[in-house]
C-alpha positions in Angstrom: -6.7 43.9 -192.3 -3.3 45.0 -194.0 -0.4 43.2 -192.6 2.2 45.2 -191.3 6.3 43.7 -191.9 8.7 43.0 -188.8 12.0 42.0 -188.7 12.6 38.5 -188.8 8.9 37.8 -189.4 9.9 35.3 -192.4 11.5 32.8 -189.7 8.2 32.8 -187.6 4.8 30.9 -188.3 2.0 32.5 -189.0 -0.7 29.7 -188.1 -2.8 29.9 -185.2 -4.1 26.7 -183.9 -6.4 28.7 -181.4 -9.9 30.4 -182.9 -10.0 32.8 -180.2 -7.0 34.3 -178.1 -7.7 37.0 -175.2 -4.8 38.7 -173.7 -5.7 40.2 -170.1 -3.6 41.7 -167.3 -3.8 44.7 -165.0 -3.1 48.3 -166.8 0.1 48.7 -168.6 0.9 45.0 -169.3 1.1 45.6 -172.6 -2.1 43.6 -173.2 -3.0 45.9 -176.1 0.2 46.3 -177.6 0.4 42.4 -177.6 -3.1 41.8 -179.1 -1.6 44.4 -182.3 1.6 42.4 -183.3 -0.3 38.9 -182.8 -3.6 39.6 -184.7 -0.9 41.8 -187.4 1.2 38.8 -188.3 -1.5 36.1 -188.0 -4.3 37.9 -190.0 -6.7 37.3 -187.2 -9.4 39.9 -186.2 -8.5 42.4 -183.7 -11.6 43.3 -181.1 -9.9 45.9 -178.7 -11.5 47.6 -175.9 -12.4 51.1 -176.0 -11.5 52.7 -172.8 -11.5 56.2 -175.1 -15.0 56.0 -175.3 -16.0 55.7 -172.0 -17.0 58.9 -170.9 -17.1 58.1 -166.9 -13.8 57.1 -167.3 -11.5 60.4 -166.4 -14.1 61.7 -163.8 -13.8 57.8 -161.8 -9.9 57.7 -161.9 -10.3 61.4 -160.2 -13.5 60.3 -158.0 -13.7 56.7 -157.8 -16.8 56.9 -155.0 -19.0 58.7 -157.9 -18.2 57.6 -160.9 -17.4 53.6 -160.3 -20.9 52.1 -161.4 -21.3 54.3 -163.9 -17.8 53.6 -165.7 -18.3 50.1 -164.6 -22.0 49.6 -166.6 -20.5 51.5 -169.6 -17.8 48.6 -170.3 -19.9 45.8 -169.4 -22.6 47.0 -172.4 -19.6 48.0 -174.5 -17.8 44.2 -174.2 -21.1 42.1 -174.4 -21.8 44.7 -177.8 -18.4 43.8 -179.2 -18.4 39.8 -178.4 -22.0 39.5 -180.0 -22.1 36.6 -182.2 -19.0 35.1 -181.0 -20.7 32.1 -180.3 -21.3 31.6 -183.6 -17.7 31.4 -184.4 -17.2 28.8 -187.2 -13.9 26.7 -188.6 -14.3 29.0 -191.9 -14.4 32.6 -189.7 -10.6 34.2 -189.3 -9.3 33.9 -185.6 -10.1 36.5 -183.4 -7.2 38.3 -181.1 -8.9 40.7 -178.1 -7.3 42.6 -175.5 -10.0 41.8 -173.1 -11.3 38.8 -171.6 -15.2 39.4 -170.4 -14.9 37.0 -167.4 -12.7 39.2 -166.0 -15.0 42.1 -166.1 -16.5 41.4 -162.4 -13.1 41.7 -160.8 -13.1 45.5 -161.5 -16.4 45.8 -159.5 -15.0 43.8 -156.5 -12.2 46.6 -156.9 -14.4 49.5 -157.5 -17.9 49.5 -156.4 -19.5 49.7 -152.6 -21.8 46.5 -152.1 -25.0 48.2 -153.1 -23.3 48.5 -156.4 -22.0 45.5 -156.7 -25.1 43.7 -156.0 -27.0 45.4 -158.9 -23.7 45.0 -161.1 -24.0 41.2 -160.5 -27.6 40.3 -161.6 -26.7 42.5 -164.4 -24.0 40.7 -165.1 -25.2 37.1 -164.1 -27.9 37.9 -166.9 -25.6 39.1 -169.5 -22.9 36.6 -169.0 -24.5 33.4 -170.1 -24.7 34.5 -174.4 -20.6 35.3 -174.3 -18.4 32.5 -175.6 -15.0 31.5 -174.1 -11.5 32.2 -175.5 -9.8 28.9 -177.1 -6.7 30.2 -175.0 -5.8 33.1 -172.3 -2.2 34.7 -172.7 -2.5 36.5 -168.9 0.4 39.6 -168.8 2.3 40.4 -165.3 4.5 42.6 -164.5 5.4 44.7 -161.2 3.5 47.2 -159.6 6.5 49.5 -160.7 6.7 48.5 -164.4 3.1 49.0 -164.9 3.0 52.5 -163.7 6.2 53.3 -165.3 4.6 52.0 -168.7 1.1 53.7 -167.6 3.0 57.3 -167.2 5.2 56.8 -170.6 2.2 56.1 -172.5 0.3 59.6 -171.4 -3.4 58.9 -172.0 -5.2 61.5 -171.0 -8.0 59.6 -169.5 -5.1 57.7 -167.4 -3.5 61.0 -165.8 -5.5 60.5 -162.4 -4.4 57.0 -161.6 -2.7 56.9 -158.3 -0.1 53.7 -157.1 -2.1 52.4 -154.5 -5.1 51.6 -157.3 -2.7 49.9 -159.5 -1.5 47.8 -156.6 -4.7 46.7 -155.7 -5.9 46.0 -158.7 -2.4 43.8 -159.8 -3.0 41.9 -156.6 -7.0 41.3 -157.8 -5.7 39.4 -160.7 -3.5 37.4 -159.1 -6.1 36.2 -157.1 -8.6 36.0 -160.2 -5.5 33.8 -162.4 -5.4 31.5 -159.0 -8.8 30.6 -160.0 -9.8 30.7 -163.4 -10.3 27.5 -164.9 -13.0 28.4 -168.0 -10.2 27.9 -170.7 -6.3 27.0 -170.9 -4.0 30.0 -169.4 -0.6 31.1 -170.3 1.0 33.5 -167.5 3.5 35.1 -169.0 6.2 37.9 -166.6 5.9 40.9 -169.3 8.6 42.5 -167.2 11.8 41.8 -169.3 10.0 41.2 -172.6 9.0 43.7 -175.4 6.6 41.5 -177.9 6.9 44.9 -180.2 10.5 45.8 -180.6 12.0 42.6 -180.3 11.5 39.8 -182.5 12.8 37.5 -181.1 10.6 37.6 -178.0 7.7 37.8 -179.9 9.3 34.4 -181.6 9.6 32.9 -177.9 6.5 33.4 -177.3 4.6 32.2 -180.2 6.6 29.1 -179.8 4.8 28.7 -176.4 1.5 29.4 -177.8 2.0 26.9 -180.1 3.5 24.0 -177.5 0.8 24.8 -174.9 -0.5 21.4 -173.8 -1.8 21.3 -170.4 -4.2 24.2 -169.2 -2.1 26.0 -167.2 1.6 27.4 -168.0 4.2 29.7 -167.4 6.3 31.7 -169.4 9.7 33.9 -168.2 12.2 35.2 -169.5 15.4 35.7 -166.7 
């Protein structure tokens, strides 16, 4: 992977003392953008999800009721494909950065699916889930319900155009609740709202230094 030059990059460390980072938040946290610039100016790999390739994906943000199991099945399969082998992860393999954290994956079909659906979704899942390793750290983006749709609009994906406010509310209140709880690895919860990991280097810096002074399992990191 070619490294790509920011300002200011010189005065910030490039060692990662995690193997395997996974940034998660509801849409338009920035998750992606974030997972970019860290695997960029550590060298790690970058494992991003694919939402462009789900082809259930315009037709459930324009008819939830029909097309939630299906869109829901397609990422499942698409994230146990990509985290294949993760498990066998080794001292000598260069870090991995994703965008995605698989536990999370269920708290879409408690969103989305009726509870026919979600009770086949489960077993699926509860079979599936055992083979995928965990992340050596979670960097967990929030923002407002506002900021995310204002970032959500800005970017224009076409896939994204039918999203409506009252999905993106329930779904930034569904992680809350899922954060509350999650205990599989050490979390950092970090309010996206008034930082830009991209433009600004100097956030960026703020946060690495955070990565790199986590100690506990659980922290929090805001800017104003």
């Amino acid at each position: 992977m070619s490294s790509v030059a920011y300002p200011e990059d010189s005065e910030i460390g490039s060692h990662l003392k995690y193997r395997y980072i996974a940034i998660e938040g509801p849409i338009g946290a920035g998750k992606t953008s974030l997972a970019r610039r860290l695997a960029e100016h550590t060298g790690a790999e970058l494992m991003l999800e694919q939402p462009e390739n789900n082809p259930f994906l315009a037709g459930f943000y324009q008819d939830s009721g029909r097309w939630a199991l299906a869109a829901q099945l397609f990422f499942l399969f698409q994230r146990v494909n990509q985290l294949a082998g993760m498990q066998q992860l080794d001292m000598f393999a260069r870090p991995t950065v994703a965008d995605f954290l698989f536990d999370k994956d269920p708290l879409f079909a408690r969103v989305n699916l009726n509870d026919d659906e979600l009770a086949l979704y489960q077993r699926i899942y509860d079979h599936l889930s055992p083979q995928i390793a965990v992340p050596d750290l979670v960097i967990c983006l929030q923002a407002p319900v506002d900021t995310l749709i204002a970032r959500v609009r800005k970017r224009g994906a076409a896939y994204e155009r039918g999203i409506n406010e009252d999905y993106v509310k329930r779904l930034n209140a569904a992680y809350g609740r899922f954060f509350h709880e999650y205990n599989a690895a050490p979390v950092l919860i970090v309010n996206s709202k008034n930082l830009n990991f991209v433009d600004r280097p100097s956030d960026f810096a703020l946060l690495l230094e955070r990565i790199e002074g986590m100690r506990g399992v659980r922290e929090f990191f805001n800017l104003g």
